[in-house]
C-alpha positions, 0 to 999 in steps of 0.5 A, spaced: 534 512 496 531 508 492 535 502 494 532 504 502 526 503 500 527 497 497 530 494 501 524 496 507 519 493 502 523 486 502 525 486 509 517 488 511 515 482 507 520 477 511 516 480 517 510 479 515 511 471 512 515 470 518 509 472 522 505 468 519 510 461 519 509 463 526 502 463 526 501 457 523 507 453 527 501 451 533 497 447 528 503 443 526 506 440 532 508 433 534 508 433 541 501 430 545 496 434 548 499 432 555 503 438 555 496 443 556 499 447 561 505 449 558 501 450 550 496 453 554 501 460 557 506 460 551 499 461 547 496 465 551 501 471 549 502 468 542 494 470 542 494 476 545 500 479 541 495 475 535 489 481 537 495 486 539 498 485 532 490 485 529 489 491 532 494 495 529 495 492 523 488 495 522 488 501 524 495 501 520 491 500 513 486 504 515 489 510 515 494 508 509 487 507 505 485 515 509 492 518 505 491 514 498 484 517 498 486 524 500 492 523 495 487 521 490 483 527 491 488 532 490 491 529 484 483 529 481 484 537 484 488 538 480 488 534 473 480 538 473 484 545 475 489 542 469 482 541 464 480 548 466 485 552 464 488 548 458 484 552 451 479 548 447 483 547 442 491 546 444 496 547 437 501 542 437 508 544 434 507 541 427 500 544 426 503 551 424 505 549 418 498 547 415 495 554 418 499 557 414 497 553 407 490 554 409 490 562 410 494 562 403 488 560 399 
């Protein structure tokens, strides 16, 4: 399972910086500007999948930024319900013995 979401991740990644190199392809060009009209309709979808992409790249965190905070909040819940429930003075397995010594005298 592991090894699957590992491999998710790397493939994530690769898209994510092939999407980027692609987006940055149009400013490194060798053509001249004579050629408008076909920069002109090839750009014209490559901005609008850019706004689409943005759209739901921020609806995405956003709601991955809800879960971690909900996720966070259940974890405080329950270290305070740990806190209550734990006695003041927690005995360690070793401290037995010196409980003992001390009832002695």
């Amino acid at each position: 399972m592991i090894r699957f979401i590992a491999q998710t991740l790397i493939m994530a990644a690769l898209a994510v910086i092939l999407y980027l190199m692609a987006k940055a392809l149009p400013r490194i060009s060798d053509e001249p500007e004579n050629s408008r009209s076909e920069k002109s309709r090839a750009m014209f979808y490559v901005e609008k999948t850019d706004v689409l992409f943005k759209a739901f790249l921020e609806k995405t965190l956003r709601q991955i930024r809800v879960w971690i905070l909900k996720f966070d909040n259940f974890i405080s819940q329950k270290i305070n319900r740990f806190k209550k429930e734990a006695p003041k003075e927690a005995k360690l397995p070793g401290a037995e013995g010196e409980s003992k010594d001390n009832q002695g005298n």
